[in-house]
C-alpha positions as CSV (number, residue, x, y, z in Angstrom):
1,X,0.0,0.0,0.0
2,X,0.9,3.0,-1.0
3,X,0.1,6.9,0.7
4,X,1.3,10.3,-0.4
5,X,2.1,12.8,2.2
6,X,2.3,16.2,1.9
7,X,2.0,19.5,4.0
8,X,2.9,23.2,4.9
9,X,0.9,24.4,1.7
10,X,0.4,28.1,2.7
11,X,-1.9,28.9,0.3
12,X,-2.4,32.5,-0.4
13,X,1.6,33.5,1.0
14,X,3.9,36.2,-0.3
15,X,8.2,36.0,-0.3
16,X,9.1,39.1,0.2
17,X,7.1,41.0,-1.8
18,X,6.2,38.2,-4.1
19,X,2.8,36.4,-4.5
20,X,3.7,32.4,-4.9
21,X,0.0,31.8,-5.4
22,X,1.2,30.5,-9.1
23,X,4.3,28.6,-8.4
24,X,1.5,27.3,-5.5
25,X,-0.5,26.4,-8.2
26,X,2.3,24.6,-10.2
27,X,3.1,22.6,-7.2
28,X,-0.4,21.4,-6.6
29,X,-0.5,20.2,-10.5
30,X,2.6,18.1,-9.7
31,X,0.8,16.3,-6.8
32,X,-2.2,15.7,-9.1
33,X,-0.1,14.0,-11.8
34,X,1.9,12.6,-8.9
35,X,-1.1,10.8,-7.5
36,X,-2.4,9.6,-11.1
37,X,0.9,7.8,-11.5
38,X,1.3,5.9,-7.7
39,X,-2.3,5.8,-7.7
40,X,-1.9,5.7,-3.5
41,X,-4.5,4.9,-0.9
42,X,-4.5,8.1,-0.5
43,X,-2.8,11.8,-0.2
44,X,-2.3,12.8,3.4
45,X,-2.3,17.0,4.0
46,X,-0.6,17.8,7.5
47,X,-2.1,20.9,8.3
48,X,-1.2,24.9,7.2
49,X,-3.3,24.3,3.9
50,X,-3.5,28.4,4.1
51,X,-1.3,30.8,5.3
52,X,-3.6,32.5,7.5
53,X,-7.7,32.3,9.1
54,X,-8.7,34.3,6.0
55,X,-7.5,33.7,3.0
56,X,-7.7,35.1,-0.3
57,X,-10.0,33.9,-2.8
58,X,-7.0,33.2,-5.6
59,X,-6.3,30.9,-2.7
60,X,-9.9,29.2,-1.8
61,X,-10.3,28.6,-5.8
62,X,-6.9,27.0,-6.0
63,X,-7.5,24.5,-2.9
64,X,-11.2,23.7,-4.7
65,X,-9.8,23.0,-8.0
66,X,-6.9,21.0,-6.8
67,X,-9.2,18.8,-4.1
68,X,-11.7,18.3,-7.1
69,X,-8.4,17.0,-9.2
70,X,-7.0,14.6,-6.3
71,X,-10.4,13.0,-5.4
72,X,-11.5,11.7,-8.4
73,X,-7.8,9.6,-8.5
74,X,-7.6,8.8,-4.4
75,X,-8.8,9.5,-0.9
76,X,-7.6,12.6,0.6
77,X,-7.6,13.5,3.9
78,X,-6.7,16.9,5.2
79,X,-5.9,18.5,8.7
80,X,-6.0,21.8,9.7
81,X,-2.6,23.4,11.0
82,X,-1.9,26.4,13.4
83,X,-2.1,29.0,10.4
84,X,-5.5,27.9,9.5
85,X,-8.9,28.6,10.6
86,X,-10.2,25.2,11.7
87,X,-14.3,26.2,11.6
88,X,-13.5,27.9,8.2
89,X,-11.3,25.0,6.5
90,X,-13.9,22.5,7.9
91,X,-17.1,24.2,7.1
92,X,-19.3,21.9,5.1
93,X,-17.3,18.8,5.5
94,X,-20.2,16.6,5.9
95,X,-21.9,17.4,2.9
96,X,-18.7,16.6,0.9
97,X,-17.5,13.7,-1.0
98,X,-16.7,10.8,0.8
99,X,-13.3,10.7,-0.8
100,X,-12.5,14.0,0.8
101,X,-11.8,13.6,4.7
102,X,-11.8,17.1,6.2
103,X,-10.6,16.5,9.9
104,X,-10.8,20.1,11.8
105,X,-12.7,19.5,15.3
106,X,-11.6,18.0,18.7
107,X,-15.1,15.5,18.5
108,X,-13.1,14.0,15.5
109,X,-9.8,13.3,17.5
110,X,-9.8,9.0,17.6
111,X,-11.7,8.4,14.3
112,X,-10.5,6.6,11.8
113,X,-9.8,6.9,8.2
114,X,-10.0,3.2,7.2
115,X,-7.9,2.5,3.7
116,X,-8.5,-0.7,2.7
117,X,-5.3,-3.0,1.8
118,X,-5.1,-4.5,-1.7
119,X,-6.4,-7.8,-2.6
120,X,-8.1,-7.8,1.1
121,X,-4.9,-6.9,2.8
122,X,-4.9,-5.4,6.4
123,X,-4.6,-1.9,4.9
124,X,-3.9,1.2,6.5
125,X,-5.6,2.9,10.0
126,X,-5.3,7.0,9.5
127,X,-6.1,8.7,12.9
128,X,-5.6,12.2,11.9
129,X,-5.1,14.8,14.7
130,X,-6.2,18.4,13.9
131,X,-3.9,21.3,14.8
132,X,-4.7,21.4,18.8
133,X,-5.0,24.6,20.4
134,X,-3.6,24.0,23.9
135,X,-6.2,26.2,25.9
136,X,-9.2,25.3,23.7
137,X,-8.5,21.2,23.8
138,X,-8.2,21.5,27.7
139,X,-11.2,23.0,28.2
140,X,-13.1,20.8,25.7
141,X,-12.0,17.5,27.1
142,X,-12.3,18.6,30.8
143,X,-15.9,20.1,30.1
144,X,-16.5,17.0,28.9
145,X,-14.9,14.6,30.9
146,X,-13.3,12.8,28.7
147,X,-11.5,9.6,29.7
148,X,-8.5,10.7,28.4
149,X,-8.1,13.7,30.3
150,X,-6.6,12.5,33.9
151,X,-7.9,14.1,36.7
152,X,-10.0,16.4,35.0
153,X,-7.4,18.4,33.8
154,X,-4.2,18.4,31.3
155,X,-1.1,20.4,31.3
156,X,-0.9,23.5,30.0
157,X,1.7,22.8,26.7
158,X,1.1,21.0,23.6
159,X,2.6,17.3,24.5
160,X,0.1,17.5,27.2
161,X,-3.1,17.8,24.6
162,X,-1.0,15.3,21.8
163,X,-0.7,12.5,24.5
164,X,-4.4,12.9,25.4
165,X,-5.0,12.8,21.3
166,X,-3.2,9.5,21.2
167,X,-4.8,8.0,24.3
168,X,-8.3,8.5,22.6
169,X,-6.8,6.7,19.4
170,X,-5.5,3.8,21.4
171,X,-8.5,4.0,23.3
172,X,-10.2,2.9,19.7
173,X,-7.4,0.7,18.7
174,X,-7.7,-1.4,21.7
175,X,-11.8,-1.5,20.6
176,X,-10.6,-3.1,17.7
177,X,-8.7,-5.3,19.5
178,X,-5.5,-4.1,18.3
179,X,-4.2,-3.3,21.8
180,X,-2.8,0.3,20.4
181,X,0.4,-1.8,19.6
182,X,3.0,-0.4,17.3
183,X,5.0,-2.5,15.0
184,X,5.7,-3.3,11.1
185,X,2.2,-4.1,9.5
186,X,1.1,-7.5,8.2
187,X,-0.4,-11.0,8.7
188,X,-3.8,-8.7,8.6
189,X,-3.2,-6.7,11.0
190,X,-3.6,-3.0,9.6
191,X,-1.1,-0.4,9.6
192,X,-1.5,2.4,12.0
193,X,-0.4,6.1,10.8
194,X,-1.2,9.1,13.0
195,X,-1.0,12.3,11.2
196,X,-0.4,15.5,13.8
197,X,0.7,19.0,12.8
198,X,3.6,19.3,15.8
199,X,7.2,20.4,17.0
200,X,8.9,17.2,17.6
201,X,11.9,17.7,19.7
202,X,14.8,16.6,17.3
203,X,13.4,18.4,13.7
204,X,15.3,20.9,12.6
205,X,12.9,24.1,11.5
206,X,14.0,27.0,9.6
207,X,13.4,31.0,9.9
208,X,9.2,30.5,8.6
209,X,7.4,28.8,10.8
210,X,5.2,30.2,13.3
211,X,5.3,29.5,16.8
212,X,3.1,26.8,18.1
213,X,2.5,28.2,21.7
214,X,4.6,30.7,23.7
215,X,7.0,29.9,26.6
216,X,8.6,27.0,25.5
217,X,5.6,24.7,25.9
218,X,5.2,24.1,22.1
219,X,7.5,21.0,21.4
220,X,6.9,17.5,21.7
221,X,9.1,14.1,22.2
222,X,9.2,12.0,19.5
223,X,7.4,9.2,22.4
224,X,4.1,10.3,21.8
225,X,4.0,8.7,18.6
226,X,5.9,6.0,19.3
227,X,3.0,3.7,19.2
228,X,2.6,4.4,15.3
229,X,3.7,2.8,12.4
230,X,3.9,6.0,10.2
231,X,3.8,9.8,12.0
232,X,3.0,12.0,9.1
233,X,3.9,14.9,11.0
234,X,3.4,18.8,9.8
235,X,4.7,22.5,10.7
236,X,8.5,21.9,9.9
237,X,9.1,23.2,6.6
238,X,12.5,21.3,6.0
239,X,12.0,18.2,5.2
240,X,13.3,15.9,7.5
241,X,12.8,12.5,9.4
242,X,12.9,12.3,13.1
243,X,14.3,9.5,15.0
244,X,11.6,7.5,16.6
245,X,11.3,3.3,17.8
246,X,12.6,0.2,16.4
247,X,10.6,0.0,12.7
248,X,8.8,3.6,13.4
249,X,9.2,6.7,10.7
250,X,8.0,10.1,11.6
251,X,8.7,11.9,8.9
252,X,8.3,15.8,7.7
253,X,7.5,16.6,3.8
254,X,8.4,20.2,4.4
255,X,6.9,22.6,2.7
256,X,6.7,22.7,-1.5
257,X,8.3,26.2,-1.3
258,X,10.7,28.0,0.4
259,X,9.2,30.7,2.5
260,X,12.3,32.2,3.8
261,X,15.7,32.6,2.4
262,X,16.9,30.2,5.7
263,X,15.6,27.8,3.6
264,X,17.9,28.5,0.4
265,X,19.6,25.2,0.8
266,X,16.3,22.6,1.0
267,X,15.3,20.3,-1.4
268,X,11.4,21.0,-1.4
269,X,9.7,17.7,-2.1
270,X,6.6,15.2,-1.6
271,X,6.9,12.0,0.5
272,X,6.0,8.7,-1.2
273,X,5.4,5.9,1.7
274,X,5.3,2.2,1.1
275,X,3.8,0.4,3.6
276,X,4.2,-3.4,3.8
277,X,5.1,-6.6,6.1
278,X,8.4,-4.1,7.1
279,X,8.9,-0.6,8.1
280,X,7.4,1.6,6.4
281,X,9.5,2.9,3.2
282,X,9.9,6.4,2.1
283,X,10.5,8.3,-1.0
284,X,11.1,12.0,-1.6
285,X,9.8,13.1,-5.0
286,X,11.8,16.7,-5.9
287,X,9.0,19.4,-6.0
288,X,9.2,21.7,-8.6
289,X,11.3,25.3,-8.1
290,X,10.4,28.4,-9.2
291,X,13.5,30.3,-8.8
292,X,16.2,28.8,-6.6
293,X,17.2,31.4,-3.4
294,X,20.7,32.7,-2.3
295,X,22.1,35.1,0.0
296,X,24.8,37.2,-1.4
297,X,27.6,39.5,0.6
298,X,30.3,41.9,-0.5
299,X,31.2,45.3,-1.6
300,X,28.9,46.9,-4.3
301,X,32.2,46.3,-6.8
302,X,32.2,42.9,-5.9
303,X,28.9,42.2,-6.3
304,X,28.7,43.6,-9.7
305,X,32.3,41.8,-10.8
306,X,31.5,38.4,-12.8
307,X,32.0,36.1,-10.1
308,X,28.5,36.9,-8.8
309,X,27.4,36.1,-12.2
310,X,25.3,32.8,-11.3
311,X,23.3,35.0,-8.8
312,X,21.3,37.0,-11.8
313,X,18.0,35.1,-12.2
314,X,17.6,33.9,-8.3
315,X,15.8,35.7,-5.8
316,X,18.4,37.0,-3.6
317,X,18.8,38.5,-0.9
318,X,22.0,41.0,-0.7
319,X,23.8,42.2,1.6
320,X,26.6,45.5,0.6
321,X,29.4,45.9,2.9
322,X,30.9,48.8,1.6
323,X,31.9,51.1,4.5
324,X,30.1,54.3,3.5
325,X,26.9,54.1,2.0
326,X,27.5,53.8,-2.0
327,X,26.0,56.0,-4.1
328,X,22.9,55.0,-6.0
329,X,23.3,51.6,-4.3
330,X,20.0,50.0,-4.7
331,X,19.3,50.7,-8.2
332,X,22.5,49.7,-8.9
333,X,21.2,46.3,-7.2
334,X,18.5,46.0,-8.9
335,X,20.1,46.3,-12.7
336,X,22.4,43.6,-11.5
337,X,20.2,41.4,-9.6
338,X,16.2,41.8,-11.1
339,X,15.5,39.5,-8.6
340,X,16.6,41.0,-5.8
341,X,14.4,40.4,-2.8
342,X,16.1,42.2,0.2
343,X,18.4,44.9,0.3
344,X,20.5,46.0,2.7
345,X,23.6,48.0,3.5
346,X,25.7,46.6,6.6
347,X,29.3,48.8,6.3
348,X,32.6,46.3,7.2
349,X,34.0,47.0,10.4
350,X,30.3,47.8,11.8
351,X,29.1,46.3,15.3
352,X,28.2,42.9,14.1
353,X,25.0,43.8,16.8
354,X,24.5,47.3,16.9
355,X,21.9,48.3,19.2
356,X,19.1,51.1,17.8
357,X,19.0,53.9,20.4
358,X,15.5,55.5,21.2
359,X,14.8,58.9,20.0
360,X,12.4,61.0,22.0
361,X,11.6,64.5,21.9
362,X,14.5,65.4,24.1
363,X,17.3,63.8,22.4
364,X,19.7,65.9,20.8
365,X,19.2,66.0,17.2
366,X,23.0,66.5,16.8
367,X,23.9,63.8,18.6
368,X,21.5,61.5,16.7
369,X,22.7,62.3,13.6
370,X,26.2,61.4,14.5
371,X,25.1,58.2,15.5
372,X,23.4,57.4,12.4
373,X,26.5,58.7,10.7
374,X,29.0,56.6,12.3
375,X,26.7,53.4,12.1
376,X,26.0,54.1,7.9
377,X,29.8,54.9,7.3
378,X,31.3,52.1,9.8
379,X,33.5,55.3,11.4
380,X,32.8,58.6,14.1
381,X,31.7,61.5,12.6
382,X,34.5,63.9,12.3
383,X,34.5,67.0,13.6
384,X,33.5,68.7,10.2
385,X,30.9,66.6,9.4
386,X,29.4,67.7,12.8
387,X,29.7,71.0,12.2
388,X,27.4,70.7,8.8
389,X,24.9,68.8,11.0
390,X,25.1,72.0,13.2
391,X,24.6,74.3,10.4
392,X,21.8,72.7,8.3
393,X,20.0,72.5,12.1
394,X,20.1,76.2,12.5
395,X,19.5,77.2,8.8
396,X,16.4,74.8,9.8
397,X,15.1,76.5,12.6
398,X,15.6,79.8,11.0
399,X,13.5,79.2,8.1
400,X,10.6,78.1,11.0
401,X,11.0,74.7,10.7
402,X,11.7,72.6,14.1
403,X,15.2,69.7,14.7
């Protein structure tokens, strides 16, 4: 049996000034074909389908149109993730296709998706886990006293409310008569995958991913789901496996597009599982790149000298170290790199940290504007230099205008 995991879609995001909505778009006609070819069980979405609660429409058409594509090949079943609205991204689940599985509510937390194995097979158990909001899934469960929550009451951090998640799915495992037991599939005993859009402790995550929960209460250990056969995790946009039991995978996809430039070096991809009689077998299939990113230092000479060449249809961003601030610097940038994303200037020889100082209405304009000067030209203002700052102050005033 085969399953196709993807996640971290971010419909509807910009790079920097960018819309991706059409590389989006490109990606999501790579998973179609993708899932014509393997023809898999089905096509498992980890969560962050949109970028934010609201999206834009470009973005809601998109999602329709590719959904409408993947279920008339396979079974897809979707989660909602932390950038998502769960009651928006849900609404009207139940009147949909049965081939599209929209799983967005606590109630839904320890129901199965049942895949069916070829030729009669033990097939495949999918307990997907919607994004869990740590203070809304505490006071669900305790309101309702579920037997999952101990004592009434669950910690206040997300491997708190992903352990009660995965008691409620053993609970239905052992109803089957599976005892919630891990281990390799076979002799008809179905496969178990737990899909959960998480920080396990051990991923690697880059500069685009939004915090799960504040004060350090966000990650999980890679023991929650070690009772799985397959975790096909979400939020990490690099894609990555963690290290989990004997025979287990939890694996990331990452994200089909870089969404920062921290995440110039990634190969952006789709994961292809196999699972069989072993442990579960994975393949990443390359997704397809718009424009590859690169960050690029050195003086504005250097940066237009042939060596930086290469750097000409990329997004970059670039960084010019020239001491003072160069003339005409960022159209000079631009004509050399159209693709420029980010531009800064950060002089050589400048605090590698400077600290911004606050202005108020009783600093001394003079002495701002020697800091400014010494931070844009990497050296103290001399003592000419503060006399023209001096000068254009009381010219200033005296044609009624206020430092």
């Amino acid at each position: 049996m085969k399953l196709i995991h993807t996640s971290d879609w971010h419909l509807g995001r910009w790079l920097h000034g960018v819309d991706l909505l059409e590389y989006q778009s490109t990606y999501l006609d790579q998973l179609v074909e993708l899932a014509r070819d393997v023809k898999p069980a089905a096509v498992l979405v980890s969560g962050d389908i949109y970028d934010r609660a609201v999206p834009p429409v470009g973005a809601v058409e998109l999602l329709r149109d590719a959904l409408e594509r993947l279920t008339e090949v396979t079974t897809v079943v979707i989660t909602s993730g932390n950038h998502d609205s769960a009651a928006r991204l849900g609404f009207g689940a139940a009147l949909m296709r049965p081939e599209l599985r929209l799983v967005t509510r606590l109630d839904q937390v320890g129901q199965p998706v049942e895949l069916p194995g070829p030729g009669g097979s033990g097939g495949a158990l999918v307990y997907p886990i919607p994004y869990l909001d740590v203070f809304a899934a505490q006071e669900a469960w305790t309101a309702a006293g579920e037997p999952w929550a101990p004592g009434g009451e669950l910690a206040r951090s997300h491997e708190a409310v992903l352990s009660a998640a995965v008691r409620a799915i053993q609970a239905d495992l052992s109803r089957r008569g599976l005892g919630g037991a891990g281990g390799s599939a076979g002799e008809g005993r179905p496969a178990t995958v737990v899909m959960a859009h998480a920080f396990v402790v051990g991923a690697s995550p880059s500069d685009s991913e939004r915090e799960l929960t504040v004060g350090g209460i966000g990650t999980v250990p890679a023991s929650v789901f070690s009772r799985f056969d397959y975790a096909a995790l979400g939020h990490i946009h690099r894609p990555q496996e963690v290290r989990g039991g004997a025979g287990q995978v939890l694996n990331y996809p990452g994200s089909p597009l870089a969404f920062s430039f921290s995440e110039a070096g990634h190969v952006k991809s789709t994961s292809v599982v196999t699972l069989g009689s072993g442990p579960p077998q994975l393949e990443r299939i390359p997704a397809p790149v718009p424009r590859a990113l690169a960050e690029v230092h050195g003086s504005l000479e250097q940066l237009e000298s042939a060596a930086h060449d290469e750097f000409q249809s990329m997004w970059v961003s670039v960084t010019v170290t020239d001491t003072q601030f160069p003339q005409d610097m960022y159209r000079r940038v631009r004509h050399r790199f159209p693709h420029a994303l980010l531009i800064r200037h950060e002089p050589s020889g400048a605090p590698a940290d400077p600290r911004g100082r606050v202005v108020t209405a009783r600093s001394d304009p003079v002495e701002v504007a020697a800091s400014f000067l010494e931070y844009a030209g990497g050296r103290a203002a001399s003592a000419a230099e503060i006399e023209e700052v001096r000068d254009a102050l009381a010219a200033l005033a005296v044609a009624g205008g206020s430092p």
